[in-house]
C-alpha positions, 0 to 999 in steps of 0.5 A: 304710616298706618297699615292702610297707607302700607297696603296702598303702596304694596299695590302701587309697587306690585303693580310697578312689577306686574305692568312693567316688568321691573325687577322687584327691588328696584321698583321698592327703590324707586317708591322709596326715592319718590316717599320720602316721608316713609320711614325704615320700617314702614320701607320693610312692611311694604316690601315684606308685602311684595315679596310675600304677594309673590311668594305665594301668588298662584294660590292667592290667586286663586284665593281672589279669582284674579291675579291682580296686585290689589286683590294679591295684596289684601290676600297676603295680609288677610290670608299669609299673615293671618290678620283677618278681614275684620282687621283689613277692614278696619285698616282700610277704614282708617287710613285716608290713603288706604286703597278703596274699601272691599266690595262685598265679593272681596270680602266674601272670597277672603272670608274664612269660610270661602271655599277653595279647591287648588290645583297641584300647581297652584297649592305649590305656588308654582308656574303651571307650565312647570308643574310636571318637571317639578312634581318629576324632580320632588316626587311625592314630596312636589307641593310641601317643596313648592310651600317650602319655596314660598315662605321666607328665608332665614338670614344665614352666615358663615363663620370665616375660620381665617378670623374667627369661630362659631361660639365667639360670634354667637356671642356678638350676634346673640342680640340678633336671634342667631344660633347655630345652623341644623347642618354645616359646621360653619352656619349661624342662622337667623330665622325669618320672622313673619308678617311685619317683622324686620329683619336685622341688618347683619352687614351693619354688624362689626363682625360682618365689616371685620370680616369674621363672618360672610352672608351664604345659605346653610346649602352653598356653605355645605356644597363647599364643605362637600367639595373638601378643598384641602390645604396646598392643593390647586383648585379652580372655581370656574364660575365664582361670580361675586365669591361667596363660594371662593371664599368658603373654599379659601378658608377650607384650604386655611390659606395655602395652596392656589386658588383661581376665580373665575368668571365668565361675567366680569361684571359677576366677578367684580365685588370679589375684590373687596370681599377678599381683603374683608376675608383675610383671604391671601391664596386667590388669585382672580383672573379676569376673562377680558385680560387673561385665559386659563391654559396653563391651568389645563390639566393641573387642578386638584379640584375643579368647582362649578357653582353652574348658571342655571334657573335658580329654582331652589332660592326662590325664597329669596327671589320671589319675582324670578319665580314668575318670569322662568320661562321653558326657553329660559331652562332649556338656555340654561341646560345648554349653558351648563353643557357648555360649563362641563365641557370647558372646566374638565379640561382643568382637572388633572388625573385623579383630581375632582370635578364638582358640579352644583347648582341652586335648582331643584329640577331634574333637567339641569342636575341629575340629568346633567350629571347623567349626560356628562358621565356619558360624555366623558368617560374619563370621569367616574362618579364619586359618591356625595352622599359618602362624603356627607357621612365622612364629614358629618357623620351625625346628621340627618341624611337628605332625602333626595339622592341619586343612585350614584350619590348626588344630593339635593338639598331643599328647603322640606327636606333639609330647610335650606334653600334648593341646591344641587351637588354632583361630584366626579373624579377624573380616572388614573 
């Protein structure tokens, strides 16, 4: 396909998206089934489109004077990836299945010289409606995150210590771009490439199906790391969804101890069982909540982890549509939701032991005030210092920016160049 042929599709997807509210990969699927002619690379260009278009819909908005897939599309290509309106032109000339060519206000609105004056929300890329929590969360620092949100993530891996190390599988992905994470001791990142570029497929790589290494952020690997699972200790991971934490803190624990996963969604759990025998991992034990509870736990855990349900506003470099559909009842669904975590999973956590709170959102509501509310409600708990952790475990790194007065850390893609994630940890009182 040419690039006419590449924007066309864009538009008939993104369109798919807007119209009928399908989740973006599923509608790129579904192209996919029904063109079969389109190769894997012309598959990569056309969903690097969406998702770029999403990314950065609120500012190409106001680019075209309209939220519209056509004109979003011809943005991101013109705009985002830097490819002129000489080069559109051309594209569009070319190709027999190319959209229609521009009208004379498209081309002026995309030309260089077009003026535009953005709005705080809108040079963020960002819902207006959230603009004030998100500028109260971020501080001065509110449109460089928002910008940082809307460009695309890097491949990030973690070394599994069970079956490997960092400078044996930097070796075996040297072909891919790898190289070591800025931060967590167990990273490898990719970094993203621009415009057409496609990624690699690391899950096709023999060190992914020998279980050597696990895809997971650099911000996820580090809330784990933080966590300090230690070996022989009982630790529960409350809401392990499909596991990529669990596992994380299965190879902190190298193996010994007891570690239980579980999840409120079964359906969230179930690829953990796969993944476990891919990790080498032997010390889990996964409880299913349609067949078991948890009381014998009660009061017996070391560590408690909670990776909370929450609005996923720190990876919407990933998940660039869910950006677009957040809605303020969907937050304040979300706040009672982690209320409603904190209270359950303490009762695990026996005297002394830790209670680790996390969440990949960068809003105030569902973090530091959570961690408020929960020391307010349970004053057998103490804080304990986050940040002390990360200068004992990482003592020559960059300290992250945003940290609360007692501690807690958020991570962010400006700040730290990971995706936005959250980490609170208390101590149950002797």
């Amino acid at each position: 396909m040419k690039d006419g042929g590449r924007l066309a599709a864009a538009i008939e997807v993104l369109q798919e998206v807007e119209t009928r509210h399908r989740p973006v990969q599923a509608a790129l699927r579904d192209w996919g089934t029904a063109h079969r002619f389109a190769g894997s690379g012309d598959r990569t260009v056309i969903g690097n489109l969406v998702f770029d278009a999403l990314r950065n819909k609120a500012s190409l908005s106001a680019v075209m004077q309209s939220g519209d897939p056509r004109g979003l599309v011809l943005a991101t290509y013109v705009k985002s990836w830097e490819k002129g309106v000489v080069a559109l032109e051309e594209a569009l000339a070319q190709d027999r299945h190319a959209p229609e060519p521009l009208s004379e206000p498209e081309k002026q609105l995309l030309s260089e010289d077009a003026e535009l004056s953005l709005s705080p929300a809108e040079a963020a890329d960002i819902p207006n409606w959230l603009w004030s929590r998100f500028e109260d969360s971020l501080g001065e620092n509110a449109i460089a995150e928002g910008k940082a949100l809307a460009r695309r993530a890097p491949v990030d891996l973690r070394v599994n210590t069970l079956k490997s190390n960092r400078d044996k599988l930097l070796k075996r992905l040297a072909h891919t771009g790898a190289k070591s994470s800025s931060l967590s001791p167990l990273g490898i990142r990719i970094e993203a490439k621009p415009g057409l570029g496609r990624m690699p497929h690391v899950q096709a790589e023999e060190g992914y199906q020998k279980g050597w290494f696990e895809l997971q952020d650099e911000a996820s690997q580090l809330a784990a790391y933080l966590a300090k699972a230690a070996p022989g200790e009982q630790v529960l991971d409350y809401c392990a969804g499909g596991g990529g934490k669990t596992l994380a803190l299965a190879a902190s624990m190298q193996n010994k101890g007891q570690l239980y996963a579980f999840d409120a969604d079964r359906l969230r759990l179930a690829p953990i069982h796969e993944r476990l025998k891919r990790a080498g991992v032997h010390n889990i034990q996964v409880r299913d909540p349609a067949s078991t509870d948890l009381t014998d736990l009660e009061d017996l855990m070391d560590l408690v982890f909670i990776d909370a349900p929450c609005t996923g506003t720190g990876v919407w470099r990933r998940r660039p549509d869910s950006k677009w559909k957040l809605s303020e009842r969907a937050l304040e669904d979300r706040i009672k939701d982690q209320r409603h975590v904190l209270e359950n999973a303490k009762k695990y956590v026996k005297t002394g032991g830790r209670l680790v709170y996390a969440t990949c959102s960068v809003l105030r509501e569902e973090n530091q005030s959570q961690s408020e509310w929960f020391l307010k409600q349970n004053p057998e708990f103490q804080p304990v210092s986050a940040l002390e952790i990360w200068k004992e475990l990482l003592p020559e790194k960059a300290l992250p920016d945003h940290v609360s007065e007692t501690g807690s850390l958020l991570l962010s893609p400006h700040s730290t160049g990971t995706d936005g994630f959250f980490i609170s940890v208390f101590q149950k009182r002797a």
